[in-house]
N, C-alpha and C positions, 0 to 999 in steps of 0.2 A: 744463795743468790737466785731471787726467783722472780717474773714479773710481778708485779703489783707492789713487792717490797719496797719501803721508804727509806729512804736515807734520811738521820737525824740533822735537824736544820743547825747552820752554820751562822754566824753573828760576827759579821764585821765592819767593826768603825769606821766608818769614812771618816780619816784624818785630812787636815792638810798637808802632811809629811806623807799618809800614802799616792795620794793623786800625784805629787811633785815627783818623791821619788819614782814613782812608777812609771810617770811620763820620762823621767830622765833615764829610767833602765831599761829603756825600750824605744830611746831615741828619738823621742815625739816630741821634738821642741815647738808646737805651738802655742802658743801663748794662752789660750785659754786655759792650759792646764795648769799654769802656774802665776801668771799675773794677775791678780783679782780686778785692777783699777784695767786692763785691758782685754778681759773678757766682758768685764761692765760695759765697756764702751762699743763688745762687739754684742751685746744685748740679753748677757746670761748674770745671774743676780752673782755671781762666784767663779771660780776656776770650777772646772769639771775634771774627772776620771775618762781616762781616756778608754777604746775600747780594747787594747792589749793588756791594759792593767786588769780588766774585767775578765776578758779571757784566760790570764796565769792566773785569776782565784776562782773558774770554775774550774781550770786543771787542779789547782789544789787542793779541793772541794771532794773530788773524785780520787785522786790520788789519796789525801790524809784517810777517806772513809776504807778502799780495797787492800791499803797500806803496799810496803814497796815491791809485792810481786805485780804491780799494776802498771800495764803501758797503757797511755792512752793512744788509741787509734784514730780518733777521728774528733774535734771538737768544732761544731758549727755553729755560732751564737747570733743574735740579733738584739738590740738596745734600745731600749725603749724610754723611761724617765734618767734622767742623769742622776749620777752620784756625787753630791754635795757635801763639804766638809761639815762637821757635826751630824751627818745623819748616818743610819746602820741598815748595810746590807743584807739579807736574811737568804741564806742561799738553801732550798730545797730538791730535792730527787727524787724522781722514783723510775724505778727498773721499768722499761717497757718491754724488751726482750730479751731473752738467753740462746746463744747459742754455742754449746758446747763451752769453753772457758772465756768466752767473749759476750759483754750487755751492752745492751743500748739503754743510756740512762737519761727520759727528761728534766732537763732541770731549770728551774725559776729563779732568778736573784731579783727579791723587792726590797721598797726602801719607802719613805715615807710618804713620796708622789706616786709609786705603784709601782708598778714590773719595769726596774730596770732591766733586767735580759733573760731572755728567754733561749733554748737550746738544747739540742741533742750532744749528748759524746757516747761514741765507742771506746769501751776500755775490754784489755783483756788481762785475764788474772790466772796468769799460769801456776800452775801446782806446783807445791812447793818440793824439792828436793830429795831425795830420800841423802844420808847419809851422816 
């Protein structure tokens, strides 16, 4: 783990079943995330992904890559094109710094209208065990 290293990019489908569920496991019952005919009327062509749904898959992003000696310390993200059912998330990384068993890692999630969310996370990846 060193700066400039990439993390292999990550592909995920923006379902209908993710945005819904995700709104519901995370408590966001606004209706754009799951009524179609009532986010149309509030002037988005679909239901959207909400931003907590976006934030547990750059944790897991991070997480699945450092595998489970990994805590994340710090994820700070911002949202940019929505996530649409039928289109696919592409979520990339890369290390900006090391220090000592703790990175700070850039990361991009795009989709077919551009940079849904952009972000830093601190993760740290403590040594594994002797025994």
């Amino acid at each position: 783990m060193k700066p400039g290293d990439e993390l292999p990019p990550l592909r995920i489908p923006i379902t209908r079943t993710l945005v819904v569920a995700g709104a519901i496991a995370s408590r966001d019952y606004q209706d754009v995330h799951h009524d179609a005919e009532l986010a149309r009327q509030k002037g988005s062509p679909d239901i959207f992904m909400n931003i907590l749904t976006t934030n547990g898959l750059v944790g897991r992003y991070i997480t699945d890559h450092f595998g489970p000696r990994a805590t994340l310390r710090r994820v700070a993200i911002r949202l940019g094109a929505p996530n649409y059912p039928g289109d696919t998330m592409v979520l990339t990384g890369t290390i900006e710094d090391v220090a000592d068993d703790t990175a700070t890692v850039h990361v991009v999630g795009t989709n077919a209208m551009g940079r849904h969310v952009t972000g830093t996370v601190t993760v740290t990846v403590r040594e594994s065990e002797a025994g």
